[in-house]
N, C-alpha and C positions, 0 to 999 in steps of 0.2 A: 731695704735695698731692692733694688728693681731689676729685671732682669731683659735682655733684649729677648722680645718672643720670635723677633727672623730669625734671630741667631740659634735659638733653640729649636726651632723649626728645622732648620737647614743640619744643625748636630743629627735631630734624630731621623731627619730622611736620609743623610749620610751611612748612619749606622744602621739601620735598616735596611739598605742596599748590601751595605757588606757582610750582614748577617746572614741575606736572603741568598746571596751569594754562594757562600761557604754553605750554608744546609741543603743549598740544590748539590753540591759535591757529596754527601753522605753516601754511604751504604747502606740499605736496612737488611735486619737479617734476624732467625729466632735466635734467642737466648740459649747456650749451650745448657746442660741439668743445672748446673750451680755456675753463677757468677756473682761474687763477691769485688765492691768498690768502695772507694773513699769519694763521700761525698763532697760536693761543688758546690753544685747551683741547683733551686727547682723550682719548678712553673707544677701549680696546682691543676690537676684538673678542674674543669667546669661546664657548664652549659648555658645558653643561652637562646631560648627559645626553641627553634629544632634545632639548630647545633651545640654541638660536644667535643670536646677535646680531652687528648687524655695528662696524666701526671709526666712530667719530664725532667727527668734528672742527669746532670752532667758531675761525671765523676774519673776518679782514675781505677783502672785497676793495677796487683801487683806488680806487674810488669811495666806499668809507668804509661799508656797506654792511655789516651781520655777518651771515653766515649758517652754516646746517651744512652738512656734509658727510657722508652717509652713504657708506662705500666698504668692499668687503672683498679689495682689493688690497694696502692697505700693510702691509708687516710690517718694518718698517724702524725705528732708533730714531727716539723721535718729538724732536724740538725746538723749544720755545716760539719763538715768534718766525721760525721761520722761513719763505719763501719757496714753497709748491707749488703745486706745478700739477698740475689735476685733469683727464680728459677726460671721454667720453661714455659710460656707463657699460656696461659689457661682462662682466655676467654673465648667470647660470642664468634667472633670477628674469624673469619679465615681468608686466605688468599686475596683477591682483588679487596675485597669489603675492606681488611685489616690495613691496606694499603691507604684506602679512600677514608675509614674511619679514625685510624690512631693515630694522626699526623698532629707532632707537637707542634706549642703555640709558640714561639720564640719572643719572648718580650724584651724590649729597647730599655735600655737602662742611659743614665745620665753619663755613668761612669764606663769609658771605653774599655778599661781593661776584663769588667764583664762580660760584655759585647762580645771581647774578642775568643774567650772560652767556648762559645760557638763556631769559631774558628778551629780551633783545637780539638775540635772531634772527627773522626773520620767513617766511626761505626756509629750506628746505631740498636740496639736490639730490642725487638718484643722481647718484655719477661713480664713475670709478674712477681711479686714483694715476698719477699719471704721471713726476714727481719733485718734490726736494728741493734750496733752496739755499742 
């Protein structure tokens, strides 16, 4: 089966506008000593070339609350659903740099209701990984 590529084209510049959208409204801010979420969604860190990106994770915490998670400690398999706990974040990176360097990658999914989980964040925090469970 074939698929129409304007149509798919035009899906994913749609969803990309409204992704781009929604993460210019974020907050960024440091990770309080311990935050603990239930995981979403995550975009792997990587590099390419000179650029680098870091790990990004949307999750809720207990209060019901979804936020991200920028962090370039975990390299662990990731697991929907699951339990971590983040702490205070403890990299290279501080003030302007951390701003210019830690900026998640938001990647376009086929399926809107992913998409729209980026919507559904309002914070962001530097942390870094602490575990999984």
């Amino acid at each position: 089966m074939c698929c129409d590529k304007s149509a798919n084209r035009q899906h994913y510049a749609e969803e990309e506008r409204k992704i781009s959208e929604c993460a210019a409204r974020w907050e960024f801010a440091d990770a309080p000593d311990t935050l603990v979420l239930r995981a979403i969604s995550y975009s792997e860190k990587g590099k390419f070339d000179l650029a680098a990106w870091p790990n990004f994770f949307i999750g809720t915490l207990p209060a019901g609350d979804t936020v991200g998670i920028v962090d370039m400690a975990f390299s662990e398999k990731f697991k929907k659903g699951a339990t971590m706990e983040f702490g205070i974040y403890a990299g290279p990176y501080e003030g302007v740099e951390k701003e210019l360097y830690l900026q998640p990658i938001m990647r376009v999914s086929r399926k809107r209701k992913e998409n729209a989980l980026y919507c559904a964040v309002h914070r962001v925090f530097y942390a870094s990984y602490r575990s999984s469970r």
